[in-house]
C-alpha positions in Angstrom: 0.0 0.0 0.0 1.8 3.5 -1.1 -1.4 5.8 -0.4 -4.5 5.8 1.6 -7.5 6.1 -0.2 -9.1 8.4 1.9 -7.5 11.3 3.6 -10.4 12.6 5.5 -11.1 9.5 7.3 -8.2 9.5 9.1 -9.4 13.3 9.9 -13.1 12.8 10.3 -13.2 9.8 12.7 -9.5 8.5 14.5 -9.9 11.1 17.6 -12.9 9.6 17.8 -11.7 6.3 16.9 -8.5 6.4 19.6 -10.9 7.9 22.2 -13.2 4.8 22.8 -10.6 2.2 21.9 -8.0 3.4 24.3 -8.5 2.8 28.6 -9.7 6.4 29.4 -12.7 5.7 26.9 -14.4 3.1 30.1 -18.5 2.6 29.4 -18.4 4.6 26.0 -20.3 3.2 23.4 -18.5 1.3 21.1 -16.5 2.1 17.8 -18.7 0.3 15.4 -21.6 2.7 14.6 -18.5 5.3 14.3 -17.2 3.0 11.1 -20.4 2.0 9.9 -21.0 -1.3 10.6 -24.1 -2.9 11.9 -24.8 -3.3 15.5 -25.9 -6.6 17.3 -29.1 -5.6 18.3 -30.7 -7.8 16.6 -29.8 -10.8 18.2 -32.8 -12.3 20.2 -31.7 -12.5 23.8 -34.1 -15.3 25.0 -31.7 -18.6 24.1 -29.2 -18.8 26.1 -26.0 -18.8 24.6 -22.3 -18.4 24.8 -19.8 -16.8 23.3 -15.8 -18.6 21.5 -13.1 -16.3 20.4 -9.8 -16.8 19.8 -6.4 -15.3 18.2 -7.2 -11.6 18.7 -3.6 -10.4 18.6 -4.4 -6.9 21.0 -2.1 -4.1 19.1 -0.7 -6.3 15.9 0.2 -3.6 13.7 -1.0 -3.5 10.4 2.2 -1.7 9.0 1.1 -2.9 5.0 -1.8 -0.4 5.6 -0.5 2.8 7.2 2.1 4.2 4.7 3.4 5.8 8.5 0.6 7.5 9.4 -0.2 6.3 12.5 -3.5 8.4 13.5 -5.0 6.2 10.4 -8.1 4.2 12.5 -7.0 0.8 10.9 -4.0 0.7 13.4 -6.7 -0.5 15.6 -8.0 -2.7 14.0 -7.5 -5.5 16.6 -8.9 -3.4 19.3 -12.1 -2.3 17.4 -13.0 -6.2 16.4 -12.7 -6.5 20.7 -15.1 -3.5 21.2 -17.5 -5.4 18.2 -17.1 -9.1 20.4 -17.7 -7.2 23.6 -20.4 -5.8 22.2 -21.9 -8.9 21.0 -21.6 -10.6 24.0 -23.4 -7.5 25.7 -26.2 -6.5 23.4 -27.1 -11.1 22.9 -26.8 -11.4 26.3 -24.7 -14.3 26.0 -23.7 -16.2 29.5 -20.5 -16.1 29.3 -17.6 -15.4 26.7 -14.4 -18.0 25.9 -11.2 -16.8 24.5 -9.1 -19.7 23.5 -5.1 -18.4 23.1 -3.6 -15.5 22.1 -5.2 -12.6 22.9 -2.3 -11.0 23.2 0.2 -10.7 20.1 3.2 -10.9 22.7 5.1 -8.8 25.3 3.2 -5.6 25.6 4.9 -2.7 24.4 3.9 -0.5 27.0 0.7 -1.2 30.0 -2.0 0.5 27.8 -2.6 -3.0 26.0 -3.3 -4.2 29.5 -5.7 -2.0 30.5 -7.5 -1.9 27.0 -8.1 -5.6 27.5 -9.3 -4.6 31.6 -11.4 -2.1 30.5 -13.4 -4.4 27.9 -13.8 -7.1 30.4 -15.1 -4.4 32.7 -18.0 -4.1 30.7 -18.8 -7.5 30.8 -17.6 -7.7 35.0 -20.5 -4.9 35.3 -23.1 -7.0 33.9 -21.9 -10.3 35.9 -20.6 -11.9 32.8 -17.6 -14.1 33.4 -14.5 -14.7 30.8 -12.6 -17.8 30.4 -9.1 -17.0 29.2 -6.5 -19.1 28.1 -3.4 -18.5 27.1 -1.4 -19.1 23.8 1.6 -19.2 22.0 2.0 -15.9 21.2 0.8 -15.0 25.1 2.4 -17.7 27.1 3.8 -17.4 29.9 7.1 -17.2 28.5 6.1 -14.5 26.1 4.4 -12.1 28.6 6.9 -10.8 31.0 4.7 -8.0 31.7 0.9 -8.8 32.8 -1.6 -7.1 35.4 -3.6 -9.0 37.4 -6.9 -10.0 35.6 -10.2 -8.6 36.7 -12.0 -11.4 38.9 -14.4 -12.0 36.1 -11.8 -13.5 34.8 -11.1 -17.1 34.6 -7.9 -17.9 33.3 -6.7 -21.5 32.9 -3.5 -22.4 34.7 -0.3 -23.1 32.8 0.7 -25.8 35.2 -1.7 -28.5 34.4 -5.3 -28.5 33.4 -7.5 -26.4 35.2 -11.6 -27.1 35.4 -14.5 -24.0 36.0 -17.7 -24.2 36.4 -20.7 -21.9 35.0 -23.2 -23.0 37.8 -26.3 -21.8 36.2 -26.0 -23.6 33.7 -23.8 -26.7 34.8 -21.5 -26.0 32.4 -17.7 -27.5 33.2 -14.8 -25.9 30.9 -11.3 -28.1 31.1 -8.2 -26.0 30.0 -4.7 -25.5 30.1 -2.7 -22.2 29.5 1.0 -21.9 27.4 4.0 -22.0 29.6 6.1 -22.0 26.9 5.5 -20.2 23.6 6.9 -23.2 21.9 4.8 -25.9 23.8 4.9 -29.5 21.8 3.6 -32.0 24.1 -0.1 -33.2 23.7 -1.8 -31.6 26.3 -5.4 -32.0 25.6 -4.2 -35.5 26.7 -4.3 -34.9 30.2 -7.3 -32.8 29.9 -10.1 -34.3 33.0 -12.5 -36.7 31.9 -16.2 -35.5 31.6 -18.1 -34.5 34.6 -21.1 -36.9 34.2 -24.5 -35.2 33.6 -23.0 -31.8 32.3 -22.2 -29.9 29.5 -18.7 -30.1 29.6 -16.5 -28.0 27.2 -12.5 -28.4 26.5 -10.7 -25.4 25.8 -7.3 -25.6 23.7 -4.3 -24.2 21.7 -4.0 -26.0 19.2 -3.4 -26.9 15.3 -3.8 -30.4 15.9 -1.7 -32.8 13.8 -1.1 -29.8 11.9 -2.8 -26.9 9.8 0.6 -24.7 7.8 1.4 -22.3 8.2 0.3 -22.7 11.9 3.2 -24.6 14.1 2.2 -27.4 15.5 1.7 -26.2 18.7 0.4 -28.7 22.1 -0.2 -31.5 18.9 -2.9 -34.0 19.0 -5.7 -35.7 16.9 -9.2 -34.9 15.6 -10.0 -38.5 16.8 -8.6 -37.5 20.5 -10.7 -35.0 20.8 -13.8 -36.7 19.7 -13.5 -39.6 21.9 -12.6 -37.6 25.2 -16.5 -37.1 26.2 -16.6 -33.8 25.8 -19.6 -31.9 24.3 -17.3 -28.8 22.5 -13.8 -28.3 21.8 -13.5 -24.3 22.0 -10.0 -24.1 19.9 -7.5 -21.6 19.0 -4.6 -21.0 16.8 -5.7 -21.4 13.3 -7.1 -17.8 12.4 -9.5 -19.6 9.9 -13.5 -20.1 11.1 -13.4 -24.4 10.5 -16.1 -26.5 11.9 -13.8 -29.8 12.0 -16.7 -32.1 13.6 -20.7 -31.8 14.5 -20.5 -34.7 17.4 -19.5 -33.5 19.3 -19.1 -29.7 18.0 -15.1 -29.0 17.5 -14.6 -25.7 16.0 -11.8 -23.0 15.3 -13.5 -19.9 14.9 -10.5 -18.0 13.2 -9.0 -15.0 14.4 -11.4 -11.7 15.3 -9.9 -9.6 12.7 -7.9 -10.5 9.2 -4.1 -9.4 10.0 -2.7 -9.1 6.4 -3.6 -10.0 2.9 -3.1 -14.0 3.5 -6.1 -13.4 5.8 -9.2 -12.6 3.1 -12.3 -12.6 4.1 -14.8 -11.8 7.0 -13.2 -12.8 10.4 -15.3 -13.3 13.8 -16.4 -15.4 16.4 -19.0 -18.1 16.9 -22.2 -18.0 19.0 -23.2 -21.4 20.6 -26.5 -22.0 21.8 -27.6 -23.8 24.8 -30.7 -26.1 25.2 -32.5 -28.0 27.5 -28.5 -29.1 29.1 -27.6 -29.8 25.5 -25.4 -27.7 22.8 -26.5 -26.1 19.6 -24.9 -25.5 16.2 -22.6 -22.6 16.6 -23.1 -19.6 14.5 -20.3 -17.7 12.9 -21.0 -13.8 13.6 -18.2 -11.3 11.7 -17.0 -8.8 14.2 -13.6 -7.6 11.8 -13.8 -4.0 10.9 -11.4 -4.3 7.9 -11.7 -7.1 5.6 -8.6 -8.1 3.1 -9.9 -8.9 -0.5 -8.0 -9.7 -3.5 -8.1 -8.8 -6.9 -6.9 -11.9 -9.6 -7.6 -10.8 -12.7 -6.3 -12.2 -16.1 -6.8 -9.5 -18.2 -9.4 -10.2 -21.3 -7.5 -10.0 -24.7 -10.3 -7.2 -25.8 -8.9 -5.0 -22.7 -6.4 -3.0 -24.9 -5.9 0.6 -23.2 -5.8 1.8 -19.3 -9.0 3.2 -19.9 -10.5 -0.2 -20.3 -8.6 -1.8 -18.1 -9.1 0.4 -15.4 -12.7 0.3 -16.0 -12.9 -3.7 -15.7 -10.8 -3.1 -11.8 -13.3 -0.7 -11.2 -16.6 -3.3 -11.6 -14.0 -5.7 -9.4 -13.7 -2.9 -6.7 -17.5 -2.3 -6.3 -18.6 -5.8 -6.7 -16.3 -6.7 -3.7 -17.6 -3.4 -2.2 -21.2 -4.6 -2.4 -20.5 -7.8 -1.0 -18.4 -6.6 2.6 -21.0 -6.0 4.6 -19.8 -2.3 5.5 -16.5 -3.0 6.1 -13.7 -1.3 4.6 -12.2 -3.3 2.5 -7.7 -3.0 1.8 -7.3 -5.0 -1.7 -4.6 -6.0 -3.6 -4.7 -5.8 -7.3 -2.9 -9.2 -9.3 -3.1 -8.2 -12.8 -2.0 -11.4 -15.0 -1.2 -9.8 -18.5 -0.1 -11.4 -22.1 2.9 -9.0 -23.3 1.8 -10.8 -27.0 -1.6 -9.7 -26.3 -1.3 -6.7 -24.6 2.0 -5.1 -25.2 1.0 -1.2 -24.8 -0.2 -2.6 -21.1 3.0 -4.3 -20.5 5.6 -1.3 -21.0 6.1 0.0 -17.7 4.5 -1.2 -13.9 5.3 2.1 -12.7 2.3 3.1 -14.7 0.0 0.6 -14.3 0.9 0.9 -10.4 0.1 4.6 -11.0 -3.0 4.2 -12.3 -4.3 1.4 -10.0 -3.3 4.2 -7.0 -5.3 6.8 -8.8 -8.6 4.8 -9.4 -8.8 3.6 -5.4 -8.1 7.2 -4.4 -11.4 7.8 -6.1 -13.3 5.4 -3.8 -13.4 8.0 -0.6 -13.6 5.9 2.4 -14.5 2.5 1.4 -11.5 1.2 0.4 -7.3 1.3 0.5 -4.8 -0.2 -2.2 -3.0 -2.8 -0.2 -0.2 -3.6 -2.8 0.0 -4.2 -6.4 1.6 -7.6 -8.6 1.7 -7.1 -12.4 2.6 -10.5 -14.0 3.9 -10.7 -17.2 3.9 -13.6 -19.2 3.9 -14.9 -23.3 1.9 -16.9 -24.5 3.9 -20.5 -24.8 2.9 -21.1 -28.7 4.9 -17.6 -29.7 4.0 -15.9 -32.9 7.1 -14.4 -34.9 9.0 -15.6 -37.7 11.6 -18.2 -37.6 14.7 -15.5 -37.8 12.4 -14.2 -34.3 12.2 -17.4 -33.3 16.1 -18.1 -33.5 16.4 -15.1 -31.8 14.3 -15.7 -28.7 15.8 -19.1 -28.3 19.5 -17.0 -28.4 18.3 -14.1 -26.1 16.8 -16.9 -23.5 20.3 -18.6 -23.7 22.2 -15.8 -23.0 20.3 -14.7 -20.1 20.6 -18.0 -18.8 24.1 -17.7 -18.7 24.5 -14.2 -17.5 22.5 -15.0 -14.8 25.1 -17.5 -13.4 28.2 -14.9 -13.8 28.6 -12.4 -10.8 30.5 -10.4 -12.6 28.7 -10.1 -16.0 25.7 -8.7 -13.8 28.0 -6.5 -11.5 29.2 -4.8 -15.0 25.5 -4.8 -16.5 24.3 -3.1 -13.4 26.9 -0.3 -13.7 26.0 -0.2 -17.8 22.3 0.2 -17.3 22.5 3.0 -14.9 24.3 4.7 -17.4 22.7 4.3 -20.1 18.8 4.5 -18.6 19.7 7.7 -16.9 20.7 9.3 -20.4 17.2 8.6 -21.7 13.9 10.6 -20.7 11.7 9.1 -17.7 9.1 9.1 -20.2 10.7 6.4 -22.8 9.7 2.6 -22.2 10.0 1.0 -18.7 12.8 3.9 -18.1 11.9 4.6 -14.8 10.7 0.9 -13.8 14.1 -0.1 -14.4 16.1 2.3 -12.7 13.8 1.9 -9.7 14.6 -1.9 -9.6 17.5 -1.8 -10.2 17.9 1.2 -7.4 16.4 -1.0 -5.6 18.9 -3.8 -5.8 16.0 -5.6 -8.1 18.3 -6.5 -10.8 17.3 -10.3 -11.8 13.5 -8.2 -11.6 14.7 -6.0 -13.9 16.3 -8.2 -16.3 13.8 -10.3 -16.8 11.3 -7.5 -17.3 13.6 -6.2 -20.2 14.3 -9.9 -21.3 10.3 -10.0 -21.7 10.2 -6.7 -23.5 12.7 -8.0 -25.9 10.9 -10.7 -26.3 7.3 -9.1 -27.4 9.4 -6.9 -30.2 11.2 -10.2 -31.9 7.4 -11.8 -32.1 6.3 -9.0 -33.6 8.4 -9.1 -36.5 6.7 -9.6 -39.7 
């Protein structure tokens, strides 16, 4: 991301933003209607339900986003999608609220992530709602060596072994175990209690089971472990996608509160379980992000010929996604897959195309931001050209080859290029895309963009 698409949001709503998500802001109402996004109010409050969150991540920045303006609202982005859960779990009346591991994104940088997390949990401690907490990898023990005492709503699960509560009114027992050790490998659901016999009984756990890349495989075990241990829900954490991995009993991961980065696309929440007659419910995903990460993969039709068209086909892709994000704000990246056979006026300089795609989100006020930009450049493999061309291709590819194995050859070509590109006019073909990689110490980038060039002229040789 170079720009932000919207100056006057970071004007028109971050005081107000930073206010209620910082600890002085106690009892405000929440930052959601301030961004937009629908409340909870709808929720019926009559079935008794609770509440499973994991992998918030309290103050990850979301560096990709800010081009270094910190008073941008999105630098909160963890800390709104708390307000939005706290919310839920106030305006549904839920019982009681689960966080399964990593709350926290590691040692605090300073107390006021502390007392953020407090002063959320206040709300609920005010309304006799209790929290369950247990801790992760990225908030073990180890990792934390700077905590505050939790308030005494708070449950958290011991680190030592596994630790049982019970929510009396509705004889519900919750079995956990915290994170000593950011890097914990041994099976600890293993030791987890057996059920308590005539109660809803729900384990809570770390975990990515035998395994779920790019997540380590933190306190391991099995899907068939955790369906045979009696239990009526497995409240998980650690893999920040919402997965429903079994219906009997219910064992569900229900992905981190709020999307961290472009890997990360989609809505992001927690789930709502309801509670019947001493029995459990199908959980319900509910989306409490307030920035959702979307991405634009787009091979470019051969009738797209100028950056007229081709900015008007990203533009249907922008409002499309738009339509579809439920009010969030939505930070896109833009992969544009070209043909330099079929498109060669499109393929003569990503500086442009980069400049362009900057200057049609900047038209989009507040709804979205330009995350990044890839431009892929490819030929066709059946090339066009006459046999001479041909001949030539087959040479040029050869040589590049070759040159690309010789340190000094592209020591030398360096030096040559930056001589000769910074004769010519900015203007000219790719100029200023290749002295920019190669200023960049993008050389092989740059070669291979000029190989391509090359490339497109010899096939177009009559």
């Amino acid at each position: 991301m170079r720009r932000l698409a919207s100056p006057e949001l970071t004007n028109g709503i971050s005081l107000e933003v930073h206010r209620l998500a910082m600890p002085a802001g106690i009892g405000q109402r929440p930052a959601g209607c301030y961004l937009g996004l629908p409340s909870f109010m709808h929720y019926a409050k009559s079935m008794p339900h609770f509440v499973h969150a994991a992998d918030i991540h309290l103050d990850r920045s979301l560096p990709a986003l800010l081009d270094g303006r910190a008073t941008h609202p999105f630098v909160l982005a963890p800390r709104l999608a708390f307000i939005r859960l706290i919310d839920y779990v106030i305006e549904s009346d839920a019982a009681f609220l689960v966080l399964a591991g990593d709350v926290y994104d590691g040692a605090w940088k300073d107390v006021s992530t502390g007392l953020f997390f407090h002063q959320q949990v206040g709300r609920l401690r005010s309304r006799g709602v209790p929290v369950y907490l247990l801790h992760g990898n990225h908030d073990a023990e180890s990792a934390m060596p700077k905590t505050l005492v939790p308030p005494d709503n708070v449950r958290l699960f011991s680190a030592r072994s596994p630790q049982s509560f019970e929510f009396e009114p509705l004889h519900i027992h919750l079995h956990g175990q915290s994170f000593a050790q950011a890097d914990t490998r041994e099976n600890l659901a293993s030791a987890y209690p057996r059920p308590v016999t005539g109660c809803v009984n729900i384990g809570v756990l770390h975990t990515a089971l035998a395994g779920s890349p790019p997540h380590s495989p933190y306190a391991p075990c099995t899907l068939e472990q955790l369906k045979g241990h009696g239990y009526d829900y497995w409240a998980l954490g650690h893999v920040h996608q919402y997965k429903m991995l079994a219906t009997d009993p219910y064992i569900v991961f229900p992905g981190n509160l709020q999307g961290l980065h472009i890997k990360e696309l989609g809505a992001r929440g927690a789930v709502s379980v309801p509670i019947e007659d001493g029995h459990l419910g199908a959980p319900e995903f509910v989306a409490m992000d307030v920035l959702r990460f979307h991405l634009i993969d787009m091979v470019v039709p051969a009738s797209v010929q100028t950056l007229a068209a081709l900015i008007g086909e990203v533009r249907k892709a922008i409002e499309s996604a738009s339509d579809g994000a439920d009010g969030r704000h939505l930070a896109m990246r833009v992969v544009l897959r070209l043909d330099t056979t079929v498109h060669p006026s499109l393929c003569r300089s990503k500086t442009m195309l980069r400049d362009e795609m900057e200057g049609l989100f900047a038209q989009f006020e507040d709804q979205v931001t330009l995350e990044g930009t890839e431009f892929q450049l490819r030929a066709r493999p059946a090339a066009s050209g006459t046999g001479e061309a041909q001949d030539a291709i087959a040479s040029l590819d050869a040589y590049f080859a070759q040159a690309a194995r010789d340190p000094a050859f592209m020591g030398t070509l360096r030096d040559n290029l930056q001589a000769v590109l910074s004769k010519r006019k900015p203007s000219e073909t790719s100029t200023e895309s290749l002295l920019e990689q190669i200023a960049n110490d993008e050389l092989d980038t740059a070669i291979n963009d000029a190989a391509e060039q090359l490339r497109t002229r010899l096939r177009t040789i009559e």
